[in-house]
C-alpha positions in Angstrom: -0.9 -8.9 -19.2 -4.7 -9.5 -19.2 -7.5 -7.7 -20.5 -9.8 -6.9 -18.1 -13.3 -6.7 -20.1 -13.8 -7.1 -23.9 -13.7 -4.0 -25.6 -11.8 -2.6 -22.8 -9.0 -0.8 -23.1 -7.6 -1.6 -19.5 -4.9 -3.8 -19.5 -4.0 -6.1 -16.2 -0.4 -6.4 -15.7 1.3 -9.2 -13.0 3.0 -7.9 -10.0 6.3 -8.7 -11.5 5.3 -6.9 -15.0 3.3 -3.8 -12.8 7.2 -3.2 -10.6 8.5 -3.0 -14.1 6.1 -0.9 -15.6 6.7 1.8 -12.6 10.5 1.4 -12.4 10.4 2.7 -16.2 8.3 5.6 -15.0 11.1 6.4 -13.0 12.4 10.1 -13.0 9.6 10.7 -15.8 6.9 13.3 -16.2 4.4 10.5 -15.8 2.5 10.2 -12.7 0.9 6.9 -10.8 -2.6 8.1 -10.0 -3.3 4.8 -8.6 -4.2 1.4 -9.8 -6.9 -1.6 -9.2 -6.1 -4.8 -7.5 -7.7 -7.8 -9.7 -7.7 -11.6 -9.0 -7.6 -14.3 -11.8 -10.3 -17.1 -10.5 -10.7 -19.7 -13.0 -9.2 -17.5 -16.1 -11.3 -15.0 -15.5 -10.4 -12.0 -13.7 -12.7 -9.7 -11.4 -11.8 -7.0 -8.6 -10.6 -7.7 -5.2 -11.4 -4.0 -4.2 -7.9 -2.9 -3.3 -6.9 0.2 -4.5 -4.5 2.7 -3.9 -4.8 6.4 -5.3 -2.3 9.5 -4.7 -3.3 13.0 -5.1 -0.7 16.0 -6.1 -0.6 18.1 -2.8 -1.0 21.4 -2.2 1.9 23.5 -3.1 3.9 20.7 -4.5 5.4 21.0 -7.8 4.7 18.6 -10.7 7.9 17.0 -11.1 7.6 16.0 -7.4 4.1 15.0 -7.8 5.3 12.5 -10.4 8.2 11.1 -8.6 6.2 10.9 -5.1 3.3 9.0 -6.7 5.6 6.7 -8.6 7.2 5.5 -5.3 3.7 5.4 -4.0 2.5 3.0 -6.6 5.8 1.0 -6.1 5.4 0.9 -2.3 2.1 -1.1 -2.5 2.7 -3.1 -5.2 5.7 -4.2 -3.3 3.4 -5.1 -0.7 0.9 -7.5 -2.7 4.3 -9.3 -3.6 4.9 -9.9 -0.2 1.6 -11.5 0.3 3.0 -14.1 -2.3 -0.4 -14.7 -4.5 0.5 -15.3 -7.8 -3.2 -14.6 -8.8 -3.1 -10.7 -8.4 -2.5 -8.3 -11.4 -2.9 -4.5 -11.1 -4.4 -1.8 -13.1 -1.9 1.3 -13.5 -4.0 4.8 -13.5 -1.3 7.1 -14.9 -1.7 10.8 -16.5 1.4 12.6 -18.4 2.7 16.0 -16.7 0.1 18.9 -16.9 -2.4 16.4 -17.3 -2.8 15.4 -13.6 
């Protein structure tokens, strides 16, 4: 875990610690709004411009909302892991149910 700027309250997390972080959202009222993609160059991190966002969609209930954006947000971190660069952390954008 990294912080991004000081005075921030952002926290970067490794891939490793980000699949974590969602797998214990699992089955919660917590939805994945989306994250940032961040590269460490040097000790110092900065954005890569990768995102990923998910929106609740019409019609769907909360509780599906929450589950369907937390499989999201699992889908492409998986894929940054793939990629293999062990320089990549990821902001979580999260909201609690009723919040979203």
């Amino acid at each position: 875990m990294a912080e991004i700027n000081s005075g921030s309250n952002e926290m970067a997390l490794k891939l490793s610690d980000a699949i974590k972080a969602v797998d214990l959202l699992l089955d919660s009222q917590v939805a994945v709004l989306g994250g940032d993609v961040l590269t460490d160059s040097s000790g110092k991190l900065s954005y890569t411009y990768e995102n990923w966002y998910c929106k609740q969609l019409s019609g769907e209930n909360p509780l599906g909302f929450c589950r369907r954006s937390q499989i999201v947000a699992r889908e492409f971190i998986d894929k940054l892991i793939k990629r293999g660069d062990e320089t990549l952390f990821v902001v979580l954008v999260y909201s609690e149910l009723g919040v979203v």
